[in-house]
N, C-alpha and C positions, 0 to 999 in steps of 0.2 A: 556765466556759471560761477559760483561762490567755489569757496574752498573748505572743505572740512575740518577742521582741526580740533584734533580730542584733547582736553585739560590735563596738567594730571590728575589731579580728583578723579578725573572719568575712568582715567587707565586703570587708576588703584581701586574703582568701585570694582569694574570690570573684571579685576584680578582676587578681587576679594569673592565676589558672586561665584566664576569659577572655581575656585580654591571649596568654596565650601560644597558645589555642586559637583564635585572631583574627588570629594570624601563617597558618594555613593559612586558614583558614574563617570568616569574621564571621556567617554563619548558623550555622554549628555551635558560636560561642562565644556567641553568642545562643540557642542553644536549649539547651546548658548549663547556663547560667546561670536559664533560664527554669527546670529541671526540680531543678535546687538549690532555686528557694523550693518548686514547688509540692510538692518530697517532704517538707517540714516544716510544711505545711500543717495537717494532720490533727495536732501534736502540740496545738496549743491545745484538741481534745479530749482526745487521748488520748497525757499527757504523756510515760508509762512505755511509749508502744510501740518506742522501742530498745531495746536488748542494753544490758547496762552493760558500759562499756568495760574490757576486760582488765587494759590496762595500768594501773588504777587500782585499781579493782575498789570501786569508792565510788557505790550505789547511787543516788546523785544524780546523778552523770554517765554518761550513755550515747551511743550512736550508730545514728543511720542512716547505710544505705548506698546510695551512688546510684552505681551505672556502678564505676569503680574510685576514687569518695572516699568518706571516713567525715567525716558530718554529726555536730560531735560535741557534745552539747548539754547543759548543766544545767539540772536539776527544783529551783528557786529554791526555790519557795513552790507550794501549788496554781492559784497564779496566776499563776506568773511563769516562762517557759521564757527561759532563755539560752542563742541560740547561739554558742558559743567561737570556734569554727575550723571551716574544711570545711579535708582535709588527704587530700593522693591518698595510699592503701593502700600503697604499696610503700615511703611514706617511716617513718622513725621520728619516732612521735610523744614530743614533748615534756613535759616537765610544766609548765616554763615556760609554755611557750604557754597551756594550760588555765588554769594560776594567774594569769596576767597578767592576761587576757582584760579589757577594761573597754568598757561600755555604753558605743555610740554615741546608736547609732538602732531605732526597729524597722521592722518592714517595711512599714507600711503608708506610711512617712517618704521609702522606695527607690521609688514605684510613681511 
């Protein structure tokens, strides 16, 4: 079983998406943000179940999608999933962003 660990990029995307989704609804940026971790739940099984991301095309990095973001994450080691960034679909992703990415925290640090 791998280990989860969210970037900061991830935290700050996550706190930003909240933030702005908490200007109309602090329940709907609360259940947001709820449904961000739990779709990344299932990767510390089962590391390869996103898409590998296009814009890269580097089979260590891929994505889930939740609602209109892409969860976009790297397959470290068999044991080690990084998540980079959560990043809403309509923007252009960067590669910066991906390459920067540096370990915070993991989630179990967030609860």
């Amino acid at each position: 079983m791998a280990q989860v660990v969210f970037t900061e990029q991830a935290i700050s995307d996550i706190d930003d998406i909240a933030t702005y989704i908490g200007y109309d609804s602090l329940h709907y940026a609360q259940l947001q943000v709820e449904k961000f971790f739990k779709r990344t739940e299932a990767l510390a099984q089962f590391t390869q179940q996103g898409r590998v991301v296009p814009e890269f095309n580097m089979k260590s990095v891929r994505e889930l999608i939740e609602g209109n973001y892409r969860i976009i994450y790297k397959i470290v080691n068999k044991n080690l999933i990084h998540i980079l960034t959560v990043h809403h679909s309509r923007k252009m992703l960067k590669r910066a962003v991906i390459v920067s990415a540096s370990v915070k925290r993991n989630k179990s640090d967030l609860s």
